[in-house]
N, C-alpha and C positions, 0 to 999 in steps of 0.2 A: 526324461528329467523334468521335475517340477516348475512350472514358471515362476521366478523371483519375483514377487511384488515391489514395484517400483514405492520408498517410503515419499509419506504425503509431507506437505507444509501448510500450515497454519494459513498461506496465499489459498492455497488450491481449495483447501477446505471451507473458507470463506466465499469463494466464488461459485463452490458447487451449489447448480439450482434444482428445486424439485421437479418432477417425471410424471407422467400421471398415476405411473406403479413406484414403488418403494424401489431404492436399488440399493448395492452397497460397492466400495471403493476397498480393495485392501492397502493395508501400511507394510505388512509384513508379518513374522512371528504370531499368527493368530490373527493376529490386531486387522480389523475390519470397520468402517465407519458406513452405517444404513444413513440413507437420504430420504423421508419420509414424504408422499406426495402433499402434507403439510410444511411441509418446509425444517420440520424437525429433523434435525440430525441424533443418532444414537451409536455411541461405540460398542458393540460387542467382542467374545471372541470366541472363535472357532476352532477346536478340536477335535481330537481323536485319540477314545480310550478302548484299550484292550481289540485295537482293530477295527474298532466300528467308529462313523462318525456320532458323534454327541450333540442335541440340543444348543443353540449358543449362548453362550453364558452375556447377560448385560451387564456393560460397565456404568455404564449411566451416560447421561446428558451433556453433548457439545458444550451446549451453553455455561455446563456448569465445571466438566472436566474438562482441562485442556489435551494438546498432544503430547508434550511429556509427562503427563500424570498419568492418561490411556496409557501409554508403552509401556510406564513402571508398571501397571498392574498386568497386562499381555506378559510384559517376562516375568512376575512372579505367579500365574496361571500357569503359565509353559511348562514353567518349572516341578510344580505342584504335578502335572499332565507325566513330567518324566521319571516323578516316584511311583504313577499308576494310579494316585489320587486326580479325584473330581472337585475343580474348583468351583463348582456350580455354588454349593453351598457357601463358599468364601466370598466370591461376588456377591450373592445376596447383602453377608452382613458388610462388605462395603457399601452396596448403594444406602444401604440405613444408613451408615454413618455419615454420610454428603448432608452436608447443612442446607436446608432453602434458601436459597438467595431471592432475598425478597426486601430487607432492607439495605441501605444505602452501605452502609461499614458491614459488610455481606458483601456486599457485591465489591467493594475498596479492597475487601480480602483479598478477593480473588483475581481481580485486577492484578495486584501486587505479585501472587504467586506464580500465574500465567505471562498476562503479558509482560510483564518487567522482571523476570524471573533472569533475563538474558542481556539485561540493559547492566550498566557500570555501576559498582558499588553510590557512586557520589550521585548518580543519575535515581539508581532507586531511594537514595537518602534523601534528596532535596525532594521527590515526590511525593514520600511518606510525611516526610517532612510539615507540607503546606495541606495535606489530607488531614494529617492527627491535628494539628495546630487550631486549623481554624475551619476546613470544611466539615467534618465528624464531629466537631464536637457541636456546630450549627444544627445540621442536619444529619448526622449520622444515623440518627434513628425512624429517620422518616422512608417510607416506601421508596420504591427508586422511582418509579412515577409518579411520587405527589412531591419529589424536586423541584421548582417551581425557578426560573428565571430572576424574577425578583429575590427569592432566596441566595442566588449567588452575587447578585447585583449588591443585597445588604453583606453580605461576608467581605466581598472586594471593597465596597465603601468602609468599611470598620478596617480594614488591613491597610486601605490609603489614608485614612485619618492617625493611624498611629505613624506615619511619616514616611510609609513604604509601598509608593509607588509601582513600583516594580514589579516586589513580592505582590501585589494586588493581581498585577496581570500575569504573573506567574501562576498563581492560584488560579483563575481562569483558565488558566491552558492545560490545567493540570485536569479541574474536573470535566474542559471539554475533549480530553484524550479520554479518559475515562470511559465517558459516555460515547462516545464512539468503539471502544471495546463493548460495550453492554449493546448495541444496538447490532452490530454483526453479530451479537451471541443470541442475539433477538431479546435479549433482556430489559430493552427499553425502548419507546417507539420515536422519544426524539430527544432533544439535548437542551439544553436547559441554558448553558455557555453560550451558547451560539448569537442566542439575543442578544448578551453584553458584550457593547462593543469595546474594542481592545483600547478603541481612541481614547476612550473616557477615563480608563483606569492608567494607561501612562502609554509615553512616546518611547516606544521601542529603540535602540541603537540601530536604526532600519538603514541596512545598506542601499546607496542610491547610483550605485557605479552603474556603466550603461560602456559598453565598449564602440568601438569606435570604429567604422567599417571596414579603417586600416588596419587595425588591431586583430577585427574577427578575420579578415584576409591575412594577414601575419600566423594567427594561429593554426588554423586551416590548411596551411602549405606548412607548416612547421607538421602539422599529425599524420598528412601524408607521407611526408620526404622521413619519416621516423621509421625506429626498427619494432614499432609495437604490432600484435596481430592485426589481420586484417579486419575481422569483425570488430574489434575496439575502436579502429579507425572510423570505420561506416558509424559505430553506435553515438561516437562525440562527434560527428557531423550531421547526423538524425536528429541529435538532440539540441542541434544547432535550427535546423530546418524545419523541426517538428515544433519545435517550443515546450514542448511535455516537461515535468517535474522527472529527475530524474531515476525516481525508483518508479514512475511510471513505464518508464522506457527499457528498463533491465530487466523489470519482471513480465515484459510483455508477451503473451502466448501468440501463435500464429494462429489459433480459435481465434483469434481478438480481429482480424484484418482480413479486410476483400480488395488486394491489391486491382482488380479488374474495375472496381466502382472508387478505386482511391480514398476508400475508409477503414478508418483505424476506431474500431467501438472498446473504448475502454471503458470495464464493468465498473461497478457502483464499487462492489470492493476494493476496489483498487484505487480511488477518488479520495483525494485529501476531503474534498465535501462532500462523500457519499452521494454520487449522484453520479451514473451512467451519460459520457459525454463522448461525440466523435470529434476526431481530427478528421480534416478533410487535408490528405496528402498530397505534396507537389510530385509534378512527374519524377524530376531528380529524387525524391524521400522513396517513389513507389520502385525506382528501379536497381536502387539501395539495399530494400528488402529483397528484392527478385534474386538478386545477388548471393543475401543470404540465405534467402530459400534454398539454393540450388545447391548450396554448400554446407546447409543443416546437417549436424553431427546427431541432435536430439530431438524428437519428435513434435515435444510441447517450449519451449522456450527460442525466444527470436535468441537469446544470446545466451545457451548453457556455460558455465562451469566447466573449465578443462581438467579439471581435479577430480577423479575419480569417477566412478559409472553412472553417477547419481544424476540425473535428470533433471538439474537446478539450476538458477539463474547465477548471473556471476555474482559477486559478493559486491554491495554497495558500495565499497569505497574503491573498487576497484577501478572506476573513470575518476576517478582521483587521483589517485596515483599515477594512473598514463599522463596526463596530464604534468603532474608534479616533475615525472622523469622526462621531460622533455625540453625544462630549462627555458620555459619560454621566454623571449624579451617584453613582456604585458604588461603592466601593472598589476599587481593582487587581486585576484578574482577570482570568484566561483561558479561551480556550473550554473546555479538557480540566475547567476547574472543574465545570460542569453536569451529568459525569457523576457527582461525587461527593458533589455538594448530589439528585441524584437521589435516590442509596444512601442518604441521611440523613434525605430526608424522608419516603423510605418506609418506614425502619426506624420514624420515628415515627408513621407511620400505620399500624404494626402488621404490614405487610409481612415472611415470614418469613426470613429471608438468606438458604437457598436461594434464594427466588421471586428475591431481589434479583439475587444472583451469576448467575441464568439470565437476567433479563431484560439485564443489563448486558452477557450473554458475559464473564463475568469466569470461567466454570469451567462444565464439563462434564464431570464427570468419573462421573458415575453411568452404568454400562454396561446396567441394567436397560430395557427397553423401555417398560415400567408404569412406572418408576419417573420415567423421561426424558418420558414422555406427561404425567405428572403433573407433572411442576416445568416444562413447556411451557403447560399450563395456567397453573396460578401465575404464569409472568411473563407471560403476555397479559393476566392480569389485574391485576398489579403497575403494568402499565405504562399499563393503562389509569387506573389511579387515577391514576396520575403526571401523565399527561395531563387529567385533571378538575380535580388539584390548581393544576395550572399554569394554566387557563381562572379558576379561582376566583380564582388571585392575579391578574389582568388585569383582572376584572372587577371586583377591590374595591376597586381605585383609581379606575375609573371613576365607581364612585359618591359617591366622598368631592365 
């Protein structure tokens, strides 16, 4: 029997690195993605007419098609493949028809079609929204590398003088997501948003909540003493201990960890700042995982998906919901809170904000190797008090 190709995600596909030789990954139905020892990725697809295999027909370019735009054309290939026709020629005059993306509302297309194709009616509205308004029609027509920093610096100053603060740093965040889709497509080589700081354009409704050692001890023995599975329980206590963003932590691969050396290397893809950072794990985090190791249902994911055979992370809002069905006695809070009730109580325990800013990955910006060796230390050790800290508030509830 034919082995079923495990289908890819738009995670995997971004983290795959190149080989010294070309390779390819299949999706399924044909559908094949090469990995070129350029770092270029290319979809083709693979069949078989009249009994014989066939040359592979190209779909075109990662950067330019996405995953559900490859799949639609694999199943209309397929299909074409089960009349006895050769979609070779049909491919062709697809790839002609792919636009270049080369200017700015080119590549705002495609943004739009790909990666927001899955986002909420009101989420792709208000995006298009602050794109046609006022970034397109600034720079719409300029290359996507001669986007210039100052270019969005003047857009956001003209969107805050007409009275809307707000909408200014919404705009910002809008073309610095942007440019983050274009950089993993390799479409751009840096971001343009990044320089403008968020301060200057408006003061965000920035939650300042910080829980409170009784509180995180409260919660803690509430997730235990609950009827939710046991990997859910480990992953909101990892994420307690780790301090990671939480789509860090759910899409985490076991490639990603050397439980032996107590590091956790989460790739560039996966980094809200594009940038490859470790965690350096407490003993309790490392034997968490050991835990889950041992009781892995799926090969690649610390925490698959109970929902059918497909080899994928749980669905993000799914430590929400645990969470939410558990009635906690807390005040209002979110998971992102834990990482900065972390930063608070280690600053009171003396913790020096380098150690903190390292163990959080909140900055790396020390280029010295002595110096990066030493603030590596520091947050292994930051983070193991964190993690003591956290075992003492669990334990002193128990004894009351």
């Amino acid at each position: 029997m034919p082995k079923t190709a495990t289908p890819l995600s738009e995670t995997q596909i971004r983290a795959m690195q190149p080989r010294e030789t070309r390779y390819s990954v299949a999706d399924g139905n044909g559908l094949i993605l090469e990995v070129m020892p350029s770092g270029t990725k290319v979809w083709r697809f693979r069949y078989t007419l009249d009994g014989k295999r066939q040359p592979l027909a190209t779909i075109g370019d990662y950067r330019k098609i996405s995953l559900r735009v490859a799949r639609e054309r694999a199943r209309k290939y397929a299909g074409m493949v089960a009349t006895g026709t050769s979609p070779a020629a049909t491919a062709r005059r697809d790839r002609g028809a792919e636009k270049r993306i080369e200017l700015l509302r080119d590549a705002a297309e495609l943004y739009m079609a790909t990666a927001m194709s899955a986002k909420s009616e009101e989420y792709q509205r208000t995006t298009r929204r602050a794109l046609d308004k006022d970034v397109l029609k600034a720079v719409g027509g300029k290359p996507i590398g001669a986007v210039t920093s100052e270019d969005i610096a003047a857009i956001c100053e003209r969107i805050k003088k007409r009275g809307s603060p707000k909408m200014a740093l919404h705009t910002r965040n809008v073309v610095k997501r942007l440019y983050e889709f274009l950089i993993a497509r390799q479409l751009a080589t840096s971001n343009p948003a990044l320089a403008v700081p968020a301060r200057f354009l408006a003061t965000p409704e920035s939650r300042i909540r910080v829980l409170s050692g009784d509180e995180i001890g409260r919660m803690l023995r509430a997730v235990d003493a609950s009827s939710i599975r046991r990997p859910l329980k480990l992953a909101l206590h990892l994420l307690v201990l780790t301090t990671v963003r939480k789509s860090e932590l759910i899409e985490a691969t076991w490639a990603e960890f050397d439980l032996n050396a107590g590091l956790w290397r989460i790739p560039a893809a996966r980094v809200k700042e594009g940038r490859e950072y470790c965690i350096y794990l407490p003993h309790q985090a490392v034997t968490m995982l050991r835990e889950l190791r041992e009781t892995k249902t799926r090969r690649q994911y610390v925490f698959p998906t109970v929902r059918g055979d497909q080899d994928q992370p749980i669905a993000k809002s799914t430590l929400n919901q645990a969470v939410k069905a558990l009635g906690l006695d807390v005040e209002h809070f979110v998971l992102h809170d834990f990482r900065r009730s972390a930063a608070s109580h280690l600053r009171e325990l003396g913790q020096p904000d380098g150690a903190i800013e390292k163990a959080l990955a909140r900055s790396d910006a020390a280029t010295d190797p002595a110096t990066q060796n030493n603030l590596a230390d520091q947050a292994r050790e930051a983070l193991q008090q964190w993690a003591d800290f956290v075992d003492a508030q669990i334990a002193g509830g128990e004894r009351r």
